[in-house]
N, CA, C and O of each residue as an XYZ file, in Angstrom:
624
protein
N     104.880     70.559    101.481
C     105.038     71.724    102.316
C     103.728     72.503    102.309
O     103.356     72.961    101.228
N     102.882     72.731    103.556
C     101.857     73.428    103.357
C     102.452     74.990    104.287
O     103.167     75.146    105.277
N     101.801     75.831    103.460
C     101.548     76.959    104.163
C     100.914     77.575    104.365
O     100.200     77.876    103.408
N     100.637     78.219    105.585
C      99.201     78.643    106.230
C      99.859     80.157    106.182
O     100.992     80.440    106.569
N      98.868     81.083    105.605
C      98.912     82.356    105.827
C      97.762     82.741    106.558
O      96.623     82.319    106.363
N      98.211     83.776    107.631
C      97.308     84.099    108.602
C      97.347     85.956    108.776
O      98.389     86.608    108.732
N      96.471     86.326    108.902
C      96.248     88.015    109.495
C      97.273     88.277    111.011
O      96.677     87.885    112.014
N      98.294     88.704    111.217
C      99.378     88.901    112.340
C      98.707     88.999    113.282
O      97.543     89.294    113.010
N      99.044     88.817    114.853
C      98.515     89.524    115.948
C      99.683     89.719    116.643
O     100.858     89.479    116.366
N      98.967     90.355    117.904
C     100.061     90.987    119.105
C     101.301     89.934    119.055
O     102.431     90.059    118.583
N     100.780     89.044    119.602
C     101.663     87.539    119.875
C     102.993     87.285    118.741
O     104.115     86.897    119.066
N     102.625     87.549    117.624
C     103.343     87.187    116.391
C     104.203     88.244    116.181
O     104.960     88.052    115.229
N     104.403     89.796    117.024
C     104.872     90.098    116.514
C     107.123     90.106    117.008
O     108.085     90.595    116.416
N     107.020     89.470    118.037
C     109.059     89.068    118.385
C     109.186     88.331    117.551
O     110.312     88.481    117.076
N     108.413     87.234    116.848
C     109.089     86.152    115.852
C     108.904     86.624    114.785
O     109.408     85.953    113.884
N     108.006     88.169    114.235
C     107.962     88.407    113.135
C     109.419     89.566    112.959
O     109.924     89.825    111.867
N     109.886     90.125    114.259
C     110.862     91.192    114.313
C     112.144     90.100    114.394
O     113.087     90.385    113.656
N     112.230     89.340    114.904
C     113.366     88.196    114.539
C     113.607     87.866    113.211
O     114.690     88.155    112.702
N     112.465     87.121    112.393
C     112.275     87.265    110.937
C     113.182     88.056    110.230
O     114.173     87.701    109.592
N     112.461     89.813    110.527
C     113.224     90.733    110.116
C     114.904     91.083    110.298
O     115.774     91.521    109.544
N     114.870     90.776    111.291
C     116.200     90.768    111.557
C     116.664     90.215    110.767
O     117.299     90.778    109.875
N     116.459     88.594    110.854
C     117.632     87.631    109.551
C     117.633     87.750    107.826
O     118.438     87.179    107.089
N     116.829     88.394    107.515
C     116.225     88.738    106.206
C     116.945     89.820    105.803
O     117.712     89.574    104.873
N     116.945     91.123    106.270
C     117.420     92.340    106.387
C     118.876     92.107    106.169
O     119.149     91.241    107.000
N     119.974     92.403    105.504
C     121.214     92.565    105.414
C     121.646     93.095    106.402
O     120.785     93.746    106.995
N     123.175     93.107    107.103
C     123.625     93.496    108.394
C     123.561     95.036    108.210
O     123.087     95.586    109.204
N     123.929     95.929    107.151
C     123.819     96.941    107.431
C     122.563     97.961    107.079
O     122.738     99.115    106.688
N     121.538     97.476    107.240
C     120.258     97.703    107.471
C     120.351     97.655    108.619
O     120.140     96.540    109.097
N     120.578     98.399    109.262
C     120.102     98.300    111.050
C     119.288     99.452    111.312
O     118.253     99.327    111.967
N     119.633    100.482    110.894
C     118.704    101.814    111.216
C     117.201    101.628    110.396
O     116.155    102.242    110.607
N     117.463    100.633    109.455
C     115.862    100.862    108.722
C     114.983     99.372    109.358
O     113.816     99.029    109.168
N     115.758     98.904    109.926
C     115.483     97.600    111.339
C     114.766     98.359    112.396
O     113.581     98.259    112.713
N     115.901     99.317    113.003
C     115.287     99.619    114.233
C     114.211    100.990    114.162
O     113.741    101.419    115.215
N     113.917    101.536    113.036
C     113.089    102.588    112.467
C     111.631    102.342    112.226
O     110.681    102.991    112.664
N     111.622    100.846    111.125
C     110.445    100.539    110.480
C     109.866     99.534    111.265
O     108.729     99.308    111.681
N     110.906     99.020    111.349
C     110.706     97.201    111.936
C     111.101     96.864    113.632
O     111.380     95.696    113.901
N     111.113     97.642    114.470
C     110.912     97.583    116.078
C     109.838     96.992    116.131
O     108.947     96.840    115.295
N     109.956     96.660    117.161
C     108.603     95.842    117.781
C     107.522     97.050    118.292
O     106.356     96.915    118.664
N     108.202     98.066    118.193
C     107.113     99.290    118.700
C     106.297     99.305    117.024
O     105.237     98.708    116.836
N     106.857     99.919    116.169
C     106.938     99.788    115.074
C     105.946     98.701    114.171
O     105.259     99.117    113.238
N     105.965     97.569    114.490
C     105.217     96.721    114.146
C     104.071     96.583    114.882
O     103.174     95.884    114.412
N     103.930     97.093    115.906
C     102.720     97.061    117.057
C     102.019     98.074    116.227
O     100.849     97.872    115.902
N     102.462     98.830    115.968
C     101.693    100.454    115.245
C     100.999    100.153    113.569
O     100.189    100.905    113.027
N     101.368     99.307    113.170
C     101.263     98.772    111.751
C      99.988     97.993    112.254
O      98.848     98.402    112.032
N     100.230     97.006    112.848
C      98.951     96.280    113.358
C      98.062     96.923    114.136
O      97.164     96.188    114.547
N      98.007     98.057    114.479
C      96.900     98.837    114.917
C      96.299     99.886    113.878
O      95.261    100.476    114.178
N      96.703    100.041    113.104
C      96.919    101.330    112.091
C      95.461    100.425    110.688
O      95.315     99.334    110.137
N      94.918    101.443    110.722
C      93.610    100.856    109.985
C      94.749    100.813    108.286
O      95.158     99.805    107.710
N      94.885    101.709    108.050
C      95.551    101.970    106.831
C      96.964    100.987    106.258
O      97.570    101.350    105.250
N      97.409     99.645    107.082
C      98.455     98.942    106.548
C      97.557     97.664    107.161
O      96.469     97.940    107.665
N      97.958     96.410    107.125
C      98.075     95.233    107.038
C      98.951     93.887    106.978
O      99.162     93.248    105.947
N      99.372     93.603    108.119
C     100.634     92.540    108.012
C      99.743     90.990    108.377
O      98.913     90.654    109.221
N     100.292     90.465    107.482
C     100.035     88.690    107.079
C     101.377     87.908    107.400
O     102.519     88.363    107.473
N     101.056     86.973    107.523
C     102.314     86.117    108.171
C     102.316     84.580    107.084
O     101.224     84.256    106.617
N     103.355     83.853    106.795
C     103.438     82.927    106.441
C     103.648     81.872    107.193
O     104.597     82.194    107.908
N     103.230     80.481    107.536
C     103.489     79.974    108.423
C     103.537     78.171    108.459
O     102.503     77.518    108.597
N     104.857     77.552    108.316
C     104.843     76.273    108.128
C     105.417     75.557    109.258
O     106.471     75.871    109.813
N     104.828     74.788    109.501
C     105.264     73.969    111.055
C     105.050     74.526    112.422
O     105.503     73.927    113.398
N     104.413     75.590    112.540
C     104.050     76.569    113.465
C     105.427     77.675    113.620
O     105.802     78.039    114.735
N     105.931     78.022    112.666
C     107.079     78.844    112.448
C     106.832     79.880    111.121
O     106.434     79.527    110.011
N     107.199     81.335    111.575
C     106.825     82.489    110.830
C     108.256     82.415    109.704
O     109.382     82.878    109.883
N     107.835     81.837    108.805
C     108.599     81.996    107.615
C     108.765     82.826    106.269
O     109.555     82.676    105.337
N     107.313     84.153    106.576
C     106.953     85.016    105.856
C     106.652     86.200    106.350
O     106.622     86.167    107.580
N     106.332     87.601    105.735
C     105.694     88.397    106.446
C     105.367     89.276    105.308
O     106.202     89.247    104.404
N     104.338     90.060    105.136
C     103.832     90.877    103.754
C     102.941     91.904    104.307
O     101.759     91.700    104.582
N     103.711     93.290    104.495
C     102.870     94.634    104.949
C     102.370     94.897    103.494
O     102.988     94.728    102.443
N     100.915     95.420    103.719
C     100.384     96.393    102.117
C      99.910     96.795    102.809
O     100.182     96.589    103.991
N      98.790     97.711    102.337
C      97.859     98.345    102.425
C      97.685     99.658    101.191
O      97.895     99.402    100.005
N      97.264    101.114    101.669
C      96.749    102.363    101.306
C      98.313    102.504    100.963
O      99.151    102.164    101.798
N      98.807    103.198     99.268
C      99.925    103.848     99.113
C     100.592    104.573     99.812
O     100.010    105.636    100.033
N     101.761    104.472    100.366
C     102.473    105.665    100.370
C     102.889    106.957     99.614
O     104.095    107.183     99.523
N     102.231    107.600     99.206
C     102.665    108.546     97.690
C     101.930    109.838     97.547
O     100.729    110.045     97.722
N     102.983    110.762     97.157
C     102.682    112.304     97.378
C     101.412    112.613     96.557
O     100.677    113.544     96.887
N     101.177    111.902     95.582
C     100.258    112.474     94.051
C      99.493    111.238     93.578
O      99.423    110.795     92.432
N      98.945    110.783     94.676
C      98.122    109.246     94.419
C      96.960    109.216     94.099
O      96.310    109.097     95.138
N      96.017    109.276     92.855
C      94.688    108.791     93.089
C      94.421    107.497     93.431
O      93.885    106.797     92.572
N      94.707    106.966     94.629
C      94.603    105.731     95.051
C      93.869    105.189     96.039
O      94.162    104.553     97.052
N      91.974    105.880     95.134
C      91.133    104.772     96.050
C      90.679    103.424     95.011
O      89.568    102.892     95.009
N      91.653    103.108     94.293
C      90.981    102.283     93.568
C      92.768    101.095     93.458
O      93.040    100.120     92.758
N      93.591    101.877     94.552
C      94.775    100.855     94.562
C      95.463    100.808     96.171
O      95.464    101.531     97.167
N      96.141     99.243     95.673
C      96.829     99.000     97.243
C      98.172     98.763     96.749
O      98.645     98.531     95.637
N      98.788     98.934     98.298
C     100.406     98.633     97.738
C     101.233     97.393     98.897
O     101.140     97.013    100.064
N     101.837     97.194     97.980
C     102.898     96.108     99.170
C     104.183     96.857     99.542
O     105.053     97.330     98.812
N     104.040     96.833    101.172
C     104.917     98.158    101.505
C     105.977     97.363    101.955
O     106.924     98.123    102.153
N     106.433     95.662    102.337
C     107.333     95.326    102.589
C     106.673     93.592    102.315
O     105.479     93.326    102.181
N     107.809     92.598    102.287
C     107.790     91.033    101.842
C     109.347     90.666    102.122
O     110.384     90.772    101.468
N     109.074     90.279    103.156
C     110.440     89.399    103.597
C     110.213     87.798    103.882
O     109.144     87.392    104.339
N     111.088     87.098    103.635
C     110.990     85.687    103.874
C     112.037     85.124    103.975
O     113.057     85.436    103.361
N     111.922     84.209    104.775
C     113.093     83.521    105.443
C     114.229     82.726    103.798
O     113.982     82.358    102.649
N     115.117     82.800    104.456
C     115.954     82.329    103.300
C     116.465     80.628    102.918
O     117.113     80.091    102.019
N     115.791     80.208    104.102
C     115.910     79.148    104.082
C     114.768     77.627    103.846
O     114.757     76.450    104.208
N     113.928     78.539    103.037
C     112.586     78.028    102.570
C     112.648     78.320    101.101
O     113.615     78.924    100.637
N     111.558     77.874    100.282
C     111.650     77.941     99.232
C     110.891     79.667     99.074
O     109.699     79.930     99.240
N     111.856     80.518     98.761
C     111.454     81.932     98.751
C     110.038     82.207     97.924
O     108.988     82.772     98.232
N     110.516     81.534     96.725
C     109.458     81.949     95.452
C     107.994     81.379     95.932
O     107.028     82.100     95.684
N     107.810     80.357     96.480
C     106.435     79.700     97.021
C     106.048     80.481     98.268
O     104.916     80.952     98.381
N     106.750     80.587     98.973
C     106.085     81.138    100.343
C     105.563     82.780     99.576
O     104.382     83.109     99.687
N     106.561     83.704     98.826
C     106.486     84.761     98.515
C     104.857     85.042     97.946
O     104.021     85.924     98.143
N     104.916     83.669     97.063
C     103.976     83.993     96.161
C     102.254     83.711     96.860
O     101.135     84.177     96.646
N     102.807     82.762     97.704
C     101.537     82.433     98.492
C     101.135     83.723     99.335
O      99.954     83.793     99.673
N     101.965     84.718     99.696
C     102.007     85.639    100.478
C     101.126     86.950     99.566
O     100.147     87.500    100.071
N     101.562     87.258     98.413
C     100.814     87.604     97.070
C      99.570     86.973     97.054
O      98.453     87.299     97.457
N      99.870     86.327     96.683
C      97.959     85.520     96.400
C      97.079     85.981     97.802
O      95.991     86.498     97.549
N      97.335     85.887     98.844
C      96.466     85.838     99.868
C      96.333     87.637    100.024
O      95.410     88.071    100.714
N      97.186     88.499     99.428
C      97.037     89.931     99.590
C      95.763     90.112     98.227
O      94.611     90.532     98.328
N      96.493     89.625     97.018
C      95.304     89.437     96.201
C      93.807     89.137     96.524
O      92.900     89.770     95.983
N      93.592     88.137     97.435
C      92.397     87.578     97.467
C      91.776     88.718     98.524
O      90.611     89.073     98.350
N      92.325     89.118     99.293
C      92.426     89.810    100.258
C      91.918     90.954     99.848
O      90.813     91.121    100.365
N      92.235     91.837     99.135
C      91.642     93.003     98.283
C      90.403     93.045     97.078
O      89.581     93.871     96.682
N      90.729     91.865     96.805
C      90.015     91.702     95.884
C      88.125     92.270     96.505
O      87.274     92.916     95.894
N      88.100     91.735     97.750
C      87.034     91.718     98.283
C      86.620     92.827     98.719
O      85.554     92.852     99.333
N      87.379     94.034     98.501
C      86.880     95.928     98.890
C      86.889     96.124     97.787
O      87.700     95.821     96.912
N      85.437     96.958     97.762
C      85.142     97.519     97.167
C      85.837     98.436     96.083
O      86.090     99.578     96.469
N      86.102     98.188     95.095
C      86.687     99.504     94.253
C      87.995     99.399     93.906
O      88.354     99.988     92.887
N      88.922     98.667     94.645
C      90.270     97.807     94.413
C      90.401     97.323     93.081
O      89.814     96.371     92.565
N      91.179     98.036     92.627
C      91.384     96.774     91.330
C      92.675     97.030     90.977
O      93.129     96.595     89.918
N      93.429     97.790     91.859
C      95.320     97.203     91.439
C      95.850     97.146     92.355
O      95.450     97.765     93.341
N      96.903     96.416     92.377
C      98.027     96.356     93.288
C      99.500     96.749     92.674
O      99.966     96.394     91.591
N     100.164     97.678     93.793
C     101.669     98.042     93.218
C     102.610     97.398     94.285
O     102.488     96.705     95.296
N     103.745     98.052     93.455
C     104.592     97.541     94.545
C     106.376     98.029     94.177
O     106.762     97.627     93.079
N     107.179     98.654     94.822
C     108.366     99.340     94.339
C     109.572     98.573     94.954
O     109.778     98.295     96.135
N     110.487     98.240     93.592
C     111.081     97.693     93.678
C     112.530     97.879     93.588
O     112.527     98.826     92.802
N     113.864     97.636     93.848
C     114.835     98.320     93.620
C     115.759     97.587     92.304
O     116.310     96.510     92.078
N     115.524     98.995     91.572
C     115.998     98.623     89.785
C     117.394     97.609     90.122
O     117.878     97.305     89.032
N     117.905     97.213     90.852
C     119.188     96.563     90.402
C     119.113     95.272     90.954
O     120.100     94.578     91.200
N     117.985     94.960     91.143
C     117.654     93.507     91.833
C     116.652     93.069     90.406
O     115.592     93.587     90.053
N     117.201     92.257     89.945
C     116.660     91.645     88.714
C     115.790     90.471     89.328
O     114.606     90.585     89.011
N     116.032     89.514     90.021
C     115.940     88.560     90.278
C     114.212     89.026     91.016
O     113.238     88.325     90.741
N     114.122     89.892     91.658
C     113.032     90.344     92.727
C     111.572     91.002     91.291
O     110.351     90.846     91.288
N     112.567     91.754     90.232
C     111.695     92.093     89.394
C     110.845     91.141     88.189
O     109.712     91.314     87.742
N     111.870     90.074     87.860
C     111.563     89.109     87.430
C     109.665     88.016     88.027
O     108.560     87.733     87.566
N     110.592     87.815     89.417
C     109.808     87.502     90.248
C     108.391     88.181     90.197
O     107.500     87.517     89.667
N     108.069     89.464     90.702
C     106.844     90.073     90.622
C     106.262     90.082     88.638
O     105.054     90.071     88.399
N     107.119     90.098     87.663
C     106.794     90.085     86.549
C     105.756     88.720     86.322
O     104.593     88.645     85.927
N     106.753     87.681     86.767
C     105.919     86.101     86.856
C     104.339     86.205     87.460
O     103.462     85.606     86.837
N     104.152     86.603     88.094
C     103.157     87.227     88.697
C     101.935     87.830     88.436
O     100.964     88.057     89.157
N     102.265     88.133     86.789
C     101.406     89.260     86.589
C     101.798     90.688     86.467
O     100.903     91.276     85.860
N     102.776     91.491     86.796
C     102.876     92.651     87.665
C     103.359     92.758     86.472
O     103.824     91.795     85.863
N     103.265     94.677     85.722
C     104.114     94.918     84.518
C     105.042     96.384     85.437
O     104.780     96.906     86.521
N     105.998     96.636     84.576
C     106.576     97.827     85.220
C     105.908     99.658     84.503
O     105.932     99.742     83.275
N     105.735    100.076     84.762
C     105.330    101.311     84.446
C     106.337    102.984     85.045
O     106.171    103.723     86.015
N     107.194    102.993     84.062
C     108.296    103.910     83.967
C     107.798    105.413     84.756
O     108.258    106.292     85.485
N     106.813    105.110     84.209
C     106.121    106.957     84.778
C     106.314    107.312     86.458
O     106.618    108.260     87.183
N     106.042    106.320     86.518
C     106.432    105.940     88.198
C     106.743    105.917     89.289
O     106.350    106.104     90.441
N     108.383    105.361     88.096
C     109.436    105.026     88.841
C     109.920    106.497     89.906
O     109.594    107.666     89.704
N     110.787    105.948     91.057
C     111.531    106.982     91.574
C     113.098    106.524     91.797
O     113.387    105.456     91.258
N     114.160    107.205     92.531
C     115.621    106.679     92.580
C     115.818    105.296     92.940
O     115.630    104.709     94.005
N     116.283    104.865     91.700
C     116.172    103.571     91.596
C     115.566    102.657     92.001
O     116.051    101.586     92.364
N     114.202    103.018     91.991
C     113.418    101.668     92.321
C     112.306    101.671     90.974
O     111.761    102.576     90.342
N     112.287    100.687     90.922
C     110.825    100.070     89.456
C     109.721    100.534     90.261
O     109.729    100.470     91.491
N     108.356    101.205     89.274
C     107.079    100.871     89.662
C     106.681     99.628     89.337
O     107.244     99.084     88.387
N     105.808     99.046     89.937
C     105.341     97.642     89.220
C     103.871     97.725     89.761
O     103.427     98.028     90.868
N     103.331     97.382     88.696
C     101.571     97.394     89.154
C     100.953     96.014     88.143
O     101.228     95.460     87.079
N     100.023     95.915     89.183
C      98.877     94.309     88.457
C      97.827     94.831     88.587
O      97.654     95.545     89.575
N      96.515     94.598     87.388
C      95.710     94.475     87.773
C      94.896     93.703     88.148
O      95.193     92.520     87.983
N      93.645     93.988     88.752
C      93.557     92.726     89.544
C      92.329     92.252     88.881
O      91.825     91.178     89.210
């Protein structure tokens, strides 16, 4: 299985909002049609400050990984990036595409200047997701945290 991760464009983005759709639980619809519209995703890909990557095997979007600049009230964060969303199809091997999706944000930062962590917030009752980013590298840091979600940060 190879997978090609690529920088999103215009074109990519109905099969990346389809994506979302099937990924997203049914009653996620307002944070569907809020975050993840196709207006929505047009604005992300224009927006200097985020970054969406795509995963891609057989010429089919089987990944998708927004980071960029934190979201956060009290951030000294020119020296960190964050992963603001990672969805992947469920019918692929999650943990490989995920991680390939990671690595290429990694490599990806690595190369600005002054970068040297990556975070990423997670929701405390999903073990399986925290585990996952732990494998990774990523430790949790309590100070952090907010309603129920883990901080998790790597350095890089």
């Amino acid at each position: 299985m190879m997978i090609d991760i690529y920088d999103a464009v215009p074109d990519d983005i109905p099969d990346i909002h389809k994506l979302i759709q099937q990924v997203l639980p049914k009653n996620q619809g307002r944070v569907l049609n809020r975050l993840y519209s196709e207006v929505a995703l047009q604005q992300k890909l224009e927006s200097e400050n985020t970054h969406l990557i795509i995963a891609v095997i057989d010429d089919v979007i089987i990944g998708v990984c927004q980071y960029g600049i934190p979201i956060m009230d009290d951030c000294d964060c020119e020296d960190l990036r964050a992963i603001h969303a990672l969805f992947v199809a469920s019918d692929n091997n999650h943990d490989d595409v995920a991680s390939a999706l990671i690595y290429d944000v990694e490599e990806s930062i690595n190369t600005q200047a002054g970068v040297q962590r990556l975070s990423v917030f997670v929701d405390a009752d999903n073990m399986p997701l925290i585990k996952f980013y732990a494998g990774l590298g990523f430790y949790h840091d309590q100070v952090e945290d907010s309603d129920n979600e883990w901080y998790m940060e790597k350095d890089l």
